[in-house]
C-alpha positions as CSV (number, residue, x, y, z in Angstrom):
1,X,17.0,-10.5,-11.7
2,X,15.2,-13.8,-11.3
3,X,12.5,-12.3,-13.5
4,X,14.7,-11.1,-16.2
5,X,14.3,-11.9,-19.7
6,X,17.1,-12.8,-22.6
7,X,16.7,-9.3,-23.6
8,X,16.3,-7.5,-20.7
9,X,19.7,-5.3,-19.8
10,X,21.1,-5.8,-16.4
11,X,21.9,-3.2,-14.0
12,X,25.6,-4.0,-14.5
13,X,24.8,-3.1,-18.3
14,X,22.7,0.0,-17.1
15,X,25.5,1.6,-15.2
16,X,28.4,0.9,-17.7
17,X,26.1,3.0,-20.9
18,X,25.4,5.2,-17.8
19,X,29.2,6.0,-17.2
20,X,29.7,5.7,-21.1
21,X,27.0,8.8,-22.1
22,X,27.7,10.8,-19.3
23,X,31.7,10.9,-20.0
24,X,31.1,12.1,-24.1
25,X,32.6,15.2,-24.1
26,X,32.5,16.4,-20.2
27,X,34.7,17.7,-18.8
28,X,32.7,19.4,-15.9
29,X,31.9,15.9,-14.2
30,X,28.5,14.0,-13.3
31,X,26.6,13.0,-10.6
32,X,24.9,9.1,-11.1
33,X,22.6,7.5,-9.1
34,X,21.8,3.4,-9.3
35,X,19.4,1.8,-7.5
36,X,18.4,-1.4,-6.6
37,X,15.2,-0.9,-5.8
38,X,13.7,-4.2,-6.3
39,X,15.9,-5.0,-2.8
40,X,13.7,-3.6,-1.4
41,X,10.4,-4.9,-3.2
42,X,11.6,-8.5,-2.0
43,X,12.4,-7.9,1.3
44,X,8.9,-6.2,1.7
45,X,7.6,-9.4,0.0
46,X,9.9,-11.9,2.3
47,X,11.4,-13.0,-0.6
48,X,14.8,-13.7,0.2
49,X,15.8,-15.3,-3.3
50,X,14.7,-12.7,-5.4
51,X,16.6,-10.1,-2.6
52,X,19.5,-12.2,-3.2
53,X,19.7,-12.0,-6.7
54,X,19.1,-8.7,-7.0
55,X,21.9,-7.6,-4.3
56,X,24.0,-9.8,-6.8
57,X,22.9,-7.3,-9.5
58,X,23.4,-4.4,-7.2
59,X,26.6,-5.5,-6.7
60,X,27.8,-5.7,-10.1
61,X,26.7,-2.3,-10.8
62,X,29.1,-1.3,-8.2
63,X,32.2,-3.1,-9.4
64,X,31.1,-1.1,-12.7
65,X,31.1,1.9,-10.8
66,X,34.2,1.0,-9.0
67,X,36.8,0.1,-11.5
68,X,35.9,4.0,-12.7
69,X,37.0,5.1,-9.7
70,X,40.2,3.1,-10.0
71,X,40.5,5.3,-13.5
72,X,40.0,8.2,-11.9
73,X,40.4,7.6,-7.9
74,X,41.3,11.9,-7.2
75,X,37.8,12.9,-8.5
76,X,35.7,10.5,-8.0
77,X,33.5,9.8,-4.9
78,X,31.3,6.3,-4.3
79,X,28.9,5.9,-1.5
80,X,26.1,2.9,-0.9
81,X,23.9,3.2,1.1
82,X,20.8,1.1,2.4
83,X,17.4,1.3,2.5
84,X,15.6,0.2,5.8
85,X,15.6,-3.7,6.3
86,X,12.1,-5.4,5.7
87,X,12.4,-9.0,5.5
88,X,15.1,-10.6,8.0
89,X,18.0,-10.7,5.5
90,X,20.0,-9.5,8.6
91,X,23.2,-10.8,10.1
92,X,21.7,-12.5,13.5
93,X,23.6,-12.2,17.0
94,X,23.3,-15.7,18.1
95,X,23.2,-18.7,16.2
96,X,21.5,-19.2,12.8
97,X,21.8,-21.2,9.8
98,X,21.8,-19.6,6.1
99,X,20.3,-22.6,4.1
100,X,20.7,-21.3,0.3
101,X,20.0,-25.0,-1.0
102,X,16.4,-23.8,-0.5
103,X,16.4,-20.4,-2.5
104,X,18.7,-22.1,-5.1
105,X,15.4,-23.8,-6.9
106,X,13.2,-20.7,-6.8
107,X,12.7,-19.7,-10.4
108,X,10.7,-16.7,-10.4
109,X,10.2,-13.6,-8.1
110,X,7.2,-14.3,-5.8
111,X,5.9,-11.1,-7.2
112,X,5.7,-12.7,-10.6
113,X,4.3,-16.2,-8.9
114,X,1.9,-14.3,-7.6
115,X,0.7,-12.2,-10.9
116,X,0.7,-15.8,-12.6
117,X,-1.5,-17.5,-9.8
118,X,-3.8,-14.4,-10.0
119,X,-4.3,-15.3,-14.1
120,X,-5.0,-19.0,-13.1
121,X,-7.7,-18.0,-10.3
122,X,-9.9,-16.4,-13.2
123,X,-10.0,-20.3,-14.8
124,X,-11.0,-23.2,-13.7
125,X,-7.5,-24.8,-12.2
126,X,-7.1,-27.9,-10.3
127,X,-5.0,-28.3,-7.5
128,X,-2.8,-30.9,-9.8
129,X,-1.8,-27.6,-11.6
130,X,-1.4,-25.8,-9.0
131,X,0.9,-28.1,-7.7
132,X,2.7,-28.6,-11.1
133,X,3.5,-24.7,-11.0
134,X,5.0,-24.8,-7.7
135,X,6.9,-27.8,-8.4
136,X,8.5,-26.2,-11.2
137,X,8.5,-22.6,-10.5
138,X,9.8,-23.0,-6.4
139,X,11.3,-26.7,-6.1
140,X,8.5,-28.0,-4.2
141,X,8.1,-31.7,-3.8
142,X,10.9,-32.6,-6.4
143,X,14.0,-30.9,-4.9
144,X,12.2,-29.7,-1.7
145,X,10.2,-31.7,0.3
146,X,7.4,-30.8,2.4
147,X,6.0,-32.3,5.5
148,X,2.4,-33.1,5.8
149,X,1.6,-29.7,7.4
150,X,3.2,-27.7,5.2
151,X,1.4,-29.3,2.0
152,X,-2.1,-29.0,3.7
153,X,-1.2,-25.3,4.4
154,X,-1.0,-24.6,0.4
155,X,-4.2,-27.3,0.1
156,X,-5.9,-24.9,1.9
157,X,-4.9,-21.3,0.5
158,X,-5.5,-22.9,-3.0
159,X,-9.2,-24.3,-1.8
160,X,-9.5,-20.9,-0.1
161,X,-8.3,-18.8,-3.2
162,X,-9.2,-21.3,-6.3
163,X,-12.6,-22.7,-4.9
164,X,-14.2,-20.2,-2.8
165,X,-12.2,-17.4,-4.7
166,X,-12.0,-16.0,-1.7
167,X,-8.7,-14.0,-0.1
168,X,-8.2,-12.2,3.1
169,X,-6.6,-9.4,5.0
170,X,-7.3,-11.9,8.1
171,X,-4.7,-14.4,6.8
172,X,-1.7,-12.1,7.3
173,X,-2.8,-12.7,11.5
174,X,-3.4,-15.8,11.3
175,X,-0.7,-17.1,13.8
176,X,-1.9,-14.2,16.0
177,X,-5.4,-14.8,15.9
178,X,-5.0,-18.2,16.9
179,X,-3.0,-17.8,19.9
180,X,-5.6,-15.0,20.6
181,X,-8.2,-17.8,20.6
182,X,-6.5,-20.0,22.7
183,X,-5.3,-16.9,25.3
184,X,-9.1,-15.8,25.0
185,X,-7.3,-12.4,23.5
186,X,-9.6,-9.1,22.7
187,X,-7.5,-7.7,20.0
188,X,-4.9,-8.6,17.7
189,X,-2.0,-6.4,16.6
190,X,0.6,-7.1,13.4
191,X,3.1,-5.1,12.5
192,X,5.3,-5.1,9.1
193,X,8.9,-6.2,9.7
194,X,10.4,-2.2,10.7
195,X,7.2,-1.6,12.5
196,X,5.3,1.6,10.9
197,X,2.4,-0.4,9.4
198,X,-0.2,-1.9,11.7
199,X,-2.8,-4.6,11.3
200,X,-5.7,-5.0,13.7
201,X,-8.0,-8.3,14.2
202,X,-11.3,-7.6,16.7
203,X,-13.7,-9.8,17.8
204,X,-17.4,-9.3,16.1
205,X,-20.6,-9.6,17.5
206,X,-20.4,-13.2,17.6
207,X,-17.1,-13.3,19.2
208,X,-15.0,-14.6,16.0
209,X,-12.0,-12.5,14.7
210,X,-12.3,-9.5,11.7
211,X,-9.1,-8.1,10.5
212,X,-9.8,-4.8,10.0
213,X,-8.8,-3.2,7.4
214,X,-6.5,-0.1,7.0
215,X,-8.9,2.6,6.1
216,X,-11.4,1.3,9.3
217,X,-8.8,1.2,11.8
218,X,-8.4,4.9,10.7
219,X,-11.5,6.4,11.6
220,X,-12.0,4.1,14.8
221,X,-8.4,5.7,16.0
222,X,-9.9,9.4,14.3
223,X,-13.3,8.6,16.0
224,X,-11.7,8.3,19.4
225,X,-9.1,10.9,19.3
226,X,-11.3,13.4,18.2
227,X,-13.9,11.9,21.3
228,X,-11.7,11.7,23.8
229,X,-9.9,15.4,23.1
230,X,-13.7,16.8,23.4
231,X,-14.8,15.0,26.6
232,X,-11.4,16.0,28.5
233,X,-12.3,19.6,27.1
234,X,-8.7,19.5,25.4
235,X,-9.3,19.2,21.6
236,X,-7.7,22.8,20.3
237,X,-9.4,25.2,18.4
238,X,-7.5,25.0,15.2
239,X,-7.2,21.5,15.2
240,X,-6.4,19.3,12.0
241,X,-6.4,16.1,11.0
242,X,-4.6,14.7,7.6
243,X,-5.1,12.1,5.2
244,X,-3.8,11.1,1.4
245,X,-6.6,11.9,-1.2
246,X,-6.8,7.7,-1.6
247,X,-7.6,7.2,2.1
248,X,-11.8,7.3,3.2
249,X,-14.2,9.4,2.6
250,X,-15.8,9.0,5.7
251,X,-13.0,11.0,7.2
252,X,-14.5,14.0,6.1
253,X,-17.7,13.3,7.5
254,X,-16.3,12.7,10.9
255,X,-14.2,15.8,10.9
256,X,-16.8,18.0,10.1
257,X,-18.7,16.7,12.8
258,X,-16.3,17.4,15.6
259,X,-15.5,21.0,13.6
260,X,-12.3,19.6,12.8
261,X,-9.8,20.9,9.5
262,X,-9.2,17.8,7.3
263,X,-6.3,18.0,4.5
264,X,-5.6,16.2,2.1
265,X,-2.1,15.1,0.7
266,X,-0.8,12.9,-2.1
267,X,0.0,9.4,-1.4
268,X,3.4,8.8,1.2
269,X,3.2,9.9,4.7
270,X,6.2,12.3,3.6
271,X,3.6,14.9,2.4
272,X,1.3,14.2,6.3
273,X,5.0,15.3,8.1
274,X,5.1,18.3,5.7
275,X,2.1,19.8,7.2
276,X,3.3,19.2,10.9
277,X,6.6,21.0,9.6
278,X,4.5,23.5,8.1
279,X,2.1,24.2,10.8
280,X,4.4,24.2,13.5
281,X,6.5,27.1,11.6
282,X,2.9,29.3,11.0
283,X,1.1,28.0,13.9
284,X,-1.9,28.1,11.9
285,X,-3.5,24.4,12.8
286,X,-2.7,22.0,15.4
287,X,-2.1,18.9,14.2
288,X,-3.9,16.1,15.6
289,X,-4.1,12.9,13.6
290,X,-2.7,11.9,10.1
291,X,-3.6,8.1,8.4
292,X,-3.4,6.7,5.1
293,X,-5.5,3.8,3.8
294,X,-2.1,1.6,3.5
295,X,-2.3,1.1,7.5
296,X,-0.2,3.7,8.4
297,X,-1.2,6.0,11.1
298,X,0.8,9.0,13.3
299,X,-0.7,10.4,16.6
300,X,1.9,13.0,18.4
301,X,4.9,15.2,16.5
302,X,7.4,13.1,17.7
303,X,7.8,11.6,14.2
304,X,7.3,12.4,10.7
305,X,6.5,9.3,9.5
306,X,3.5,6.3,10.4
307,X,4.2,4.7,13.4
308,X,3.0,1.2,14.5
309,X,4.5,1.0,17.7
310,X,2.9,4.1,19.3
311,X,-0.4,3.0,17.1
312,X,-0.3,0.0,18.8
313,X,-0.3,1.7,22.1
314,X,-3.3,3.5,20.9
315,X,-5.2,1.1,19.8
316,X,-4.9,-0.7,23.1
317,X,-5.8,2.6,25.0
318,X,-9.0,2.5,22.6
319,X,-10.2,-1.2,23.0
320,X,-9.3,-1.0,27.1
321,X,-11.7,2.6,27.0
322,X,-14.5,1.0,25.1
323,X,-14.3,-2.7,27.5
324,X,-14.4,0.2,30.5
325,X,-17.8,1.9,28.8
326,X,-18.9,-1.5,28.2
327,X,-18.8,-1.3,24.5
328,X,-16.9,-2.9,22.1
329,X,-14.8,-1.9,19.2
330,X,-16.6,-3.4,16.5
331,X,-19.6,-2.3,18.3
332,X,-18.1,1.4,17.5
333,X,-17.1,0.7,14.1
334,X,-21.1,-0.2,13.4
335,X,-22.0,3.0,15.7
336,X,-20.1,5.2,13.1
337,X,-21.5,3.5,10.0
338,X,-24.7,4.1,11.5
339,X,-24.4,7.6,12.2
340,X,-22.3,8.6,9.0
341,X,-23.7,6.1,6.4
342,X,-21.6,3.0,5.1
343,X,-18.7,3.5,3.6
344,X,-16.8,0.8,1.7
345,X,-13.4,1.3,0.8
346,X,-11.3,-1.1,-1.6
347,X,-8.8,-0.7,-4.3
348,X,-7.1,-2.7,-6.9
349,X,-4.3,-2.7,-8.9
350,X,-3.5,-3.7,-12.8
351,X,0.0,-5.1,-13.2
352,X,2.1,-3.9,-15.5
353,X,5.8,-4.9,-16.4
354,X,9.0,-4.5,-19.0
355,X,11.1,-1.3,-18.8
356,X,8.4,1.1,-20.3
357,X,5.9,-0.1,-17.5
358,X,6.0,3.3,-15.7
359,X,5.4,5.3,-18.8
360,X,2.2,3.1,-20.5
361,X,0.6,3.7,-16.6
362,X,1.5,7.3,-16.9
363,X,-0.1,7.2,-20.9
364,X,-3.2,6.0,-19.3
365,X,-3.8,8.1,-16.5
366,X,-2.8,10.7,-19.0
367,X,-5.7,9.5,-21.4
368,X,-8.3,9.9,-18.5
369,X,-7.9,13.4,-18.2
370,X,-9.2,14.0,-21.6
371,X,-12.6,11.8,-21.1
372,X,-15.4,13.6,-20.0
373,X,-17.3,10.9,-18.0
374,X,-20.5,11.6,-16.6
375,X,-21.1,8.6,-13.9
376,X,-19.7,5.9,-12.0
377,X,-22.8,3.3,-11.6
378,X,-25.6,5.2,-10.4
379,X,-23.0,8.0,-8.8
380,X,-22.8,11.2,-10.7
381,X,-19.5,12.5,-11.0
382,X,-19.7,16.1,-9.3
383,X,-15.9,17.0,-9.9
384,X,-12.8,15.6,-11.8
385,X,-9.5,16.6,-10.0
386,X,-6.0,16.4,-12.1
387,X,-3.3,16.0,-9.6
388,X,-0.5,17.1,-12.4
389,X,-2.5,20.2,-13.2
390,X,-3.0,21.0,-9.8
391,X,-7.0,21.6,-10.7
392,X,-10.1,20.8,-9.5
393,X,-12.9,21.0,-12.6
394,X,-16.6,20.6,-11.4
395,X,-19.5,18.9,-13.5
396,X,-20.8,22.9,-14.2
397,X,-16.9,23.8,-15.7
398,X,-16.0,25.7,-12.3
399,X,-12.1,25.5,-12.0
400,X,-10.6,26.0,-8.7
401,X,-6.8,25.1,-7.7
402,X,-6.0,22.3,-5.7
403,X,-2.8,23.9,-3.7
404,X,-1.3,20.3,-3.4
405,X,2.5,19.0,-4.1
406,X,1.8,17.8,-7.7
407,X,1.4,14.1,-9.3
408,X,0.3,11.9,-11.8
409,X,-3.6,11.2,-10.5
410,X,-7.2,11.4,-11.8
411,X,-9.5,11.8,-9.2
412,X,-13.2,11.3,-9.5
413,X,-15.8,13.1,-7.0
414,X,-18.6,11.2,-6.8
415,X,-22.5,12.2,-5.6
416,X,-23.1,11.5,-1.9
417,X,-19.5,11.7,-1.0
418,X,-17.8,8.7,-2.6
419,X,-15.0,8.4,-4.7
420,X,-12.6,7.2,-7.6
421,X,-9.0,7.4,-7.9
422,X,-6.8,6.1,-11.1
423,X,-2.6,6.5,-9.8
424,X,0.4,4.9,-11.0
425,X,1.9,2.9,-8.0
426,X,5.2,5.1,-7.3
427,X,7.3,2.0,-5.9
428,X,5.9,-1.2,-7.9
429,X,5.0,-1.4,-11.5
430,X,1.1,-1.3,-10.8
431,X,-2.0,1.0,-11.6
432,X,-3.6,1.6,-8.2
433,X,-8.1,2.0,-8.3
434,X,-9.1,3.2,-5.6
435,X,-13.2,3.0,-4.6
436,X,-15.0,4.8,-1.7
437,X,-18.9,4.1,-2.4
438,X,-20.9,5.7,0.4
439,X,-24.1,4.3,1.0
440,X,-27.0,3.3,3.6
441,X,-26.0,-0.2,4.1
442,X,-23.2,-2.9,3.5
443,X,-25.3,-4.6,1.1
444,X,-26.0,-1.2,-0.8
445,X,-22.9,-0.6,-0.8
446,X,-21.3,-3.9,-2.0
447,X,-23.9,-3.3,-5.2
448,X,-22.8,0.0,-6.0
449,X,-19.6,-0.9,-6.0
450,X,-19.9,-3.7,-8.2
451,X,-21.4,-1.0,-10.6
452,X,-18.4,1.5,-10.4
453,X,-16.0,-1.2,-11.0
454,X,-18.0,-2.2,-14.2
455,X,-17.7,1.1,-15.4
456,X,-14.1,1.5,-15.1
457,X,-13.1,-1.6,-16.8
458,X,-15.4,0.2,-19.3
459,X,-13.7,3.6,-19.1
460,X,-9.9,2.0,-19.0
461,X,-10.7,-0.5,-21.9
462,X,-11.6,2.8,-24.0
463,X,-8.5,5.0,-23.6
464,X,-6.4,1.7,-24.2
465,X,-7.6,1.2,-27.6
């Protein structure tokens, strides 16, 4: 809502054509469904003006919907329901103090303050500008003032993220990792406001703080499952592990060392409880392990969905059993890179906005399928999987299905067991890269991947025109 333009229809306006078309001539009745789904975008993005103002849209729609039912109360049925809370906008039990003087002068979602701050990092922006954009865009300084503190905090993030172009995982544990310091701390847990993502910061060889990042807090937990079943003689015969497509590509390396089944699912932890439901009705695999890449991990049945509180526990288990063995956790994280090869994971995502922002992503994943692209860098491509054909077509013409729940997703299989993926974002208008480059070292790595990502701007700047 804060983000709309002149043109833009409301959801108020949405729902009334809604109710309009669907009445033309019916007489058998309809079933609609409105959503405010960018309630839940801000509350993931603690961004309790733009939440606001959309649950002011949302609520409109529903005074739409509920002067219908006044029309026709006998045969009509409304229920709202919520999604799970994610930011705070909670009624509190004790007492609190609901300040909307400050959200009043925010003029843009932080979603789109941060799409237009990414555009000024790629030119050469003062911090006068910076501030300027602020001042208009959130209120700072003008309407809001800020105490000394707070305006060296932003001094900082811009000379972090405009000077040294530089931006880290490790700043979302900050508060953490300094209290760690001062507590002389080993490890450093974060959890996402309902708990089922996890962030983990460990001390490096030289005893400062790494926030690791989802896809290597995966296979240290994988690692040390799969280690600690074998040595108590306990890891079952038929075990499995599972994954999303997007997640490492060390995984698989790992797995097949302990002789263990890795799957592979489309992207939502839905599809890693499907296989638990699955395998628990056929008995055919024990499940063991499931992770994605977005920090989301699952270790037990007891759930069908990621769990940071029990990976939490986990991880504690793991850095206490390594202190006990008298190694460390980064220690292990270098052990596996040296015993599997280096794996560098990263993705990115292209913005995209206006109502048709689902379909043009859709139009260019669509266009990739039809490019027959022989490299990535200096990786071969060995296989091209299509996710909506349910295929898997190798470099020699072999096609073999996939037997996975279908989606929109090109999926590139690279030489030496690294990977490219090209998916619309299902619950934000972005096109999600994904990059696994496997290689001997960091540094290796870091140039290969530079190489991939040149060849992809390539590859997406083609189907575009």
């Amino acid at each position: 809502a804060l983000d709309r333009k002149e043109d833009d229809l409301t959801l108020k306006q949405i729902t009334e054509s809604a109710i309009d078309f669907l009445m033309k001539d019916n007489k058998k009745g309809f079933f609609l469904m409105v959503e405010g789904g960018k309630i839940d975008w801000a509350c993931h993005n603690n961004d309790p003006a733009t939440a606001f103002a959309e649950t002011v849209d949302m609520d409109q729609a529903i005074s739409v919907a509920y002067e219908f039912y006044k029309k026709h109360p006998k045969e009509t049925l409304i229920v709202v329901s919520a999604d799970h809370e994610t930011g705070g906008l909670g009624l509190g039990t004790g007492t609190y103090t609901l300040n909307l003087r400050v959200l009043s002068h925010q003029q843009q979602s932080l979603d789109a303050l941060s799409r237009l701050i990414t555009d000024l990092r790629r030119q050469d922006t003062s911090w006068e500008q910076v501030k300027a954009l602020l001042a208009e865009r959130m209120g700072f300084w003008d309407e809001l003032s800020l105490t000394w503190e707070q305006e060296k905090a932003l001094r900082d993030a811009y000379e972090t993220s405009f000077v040294k172009h530089k931006v880290e995982f490790k700043e979302t544990l900050s508060m953490g990792i300094a209290l760690a310091n001062k507590i002389d701390a080993d490890v450093v847990f974060g959890t996402d406001p309902d708990s089922d993502r996890l962030g983990v910061a460990v001390k490096d060889d030289k005893g400062e703080f790494v926030a690791l990042s989802g896809n290597q807090v995966g296979i240290l937990l994988l690692d040390y499952i799969l280690t600690r079943l074998k040595e108590e003689n306990a890891l079952p015969k038929n075990a499995a592990v599972v994954k999303s497509f997007v997640t490492t590509g060390m995984a698989k390396a790992i797995c097949a060392d302990f002789g263990v089944a890795l799957f592979e699912t489309p992207v939502g932890f839905k599809f890693i409880g499907e296989k638990i439901k699955e395998w628990e009705a056929d008995g055919s695999h024990t499940y063991v392990f499931g992770f994605e890449e977005s920090c989301g991990y699952l270790r037990g049945t007891h759930a069908r969905d990621k769990d940071a509180v029990v990976a939490s526990m986990l991880c504690a288990e793991m850095v206490c059993y390594y202190t006990y063995i008298g190694k460390t956790v980064w220690g292990r994280l270098n052990e596996i890179y040296a015993k599997y090869g280096y794996v560098l994971d990263k993705n990115e995502s292209i913005q995209y906005s206006g109502l048709n922002a689902m379909k043009e992503m859709n139009a260019v994943v669509d266009a990739l399928k039809t490019v027959d692209i022989k490299a990535f860098g200096d990786f071969a491509v060995e296989a091209v999987r299509d996710y909506s054909a349910d295929i898997r077509r190798t470099a020699d013409g072999k096609i073999e299905p996939l037997n996975i729940p279908k989606c929109n997703c090109v999926y590139y299989e690279l030489a030496g067991g690294s990977f490219v993926c090209v998916r619309p974002s299902g619950t934000e208008p972005k096109l999600k890269i994904y990059y696994s480059v496997k290689a001997p070292s960091e540094a290796d790595a870091e140039k290969a991947l530079i190489a991939c990502k040149d060849s992809v701007k390539q590859l997406l700047e083609s189907v575009k025109k």
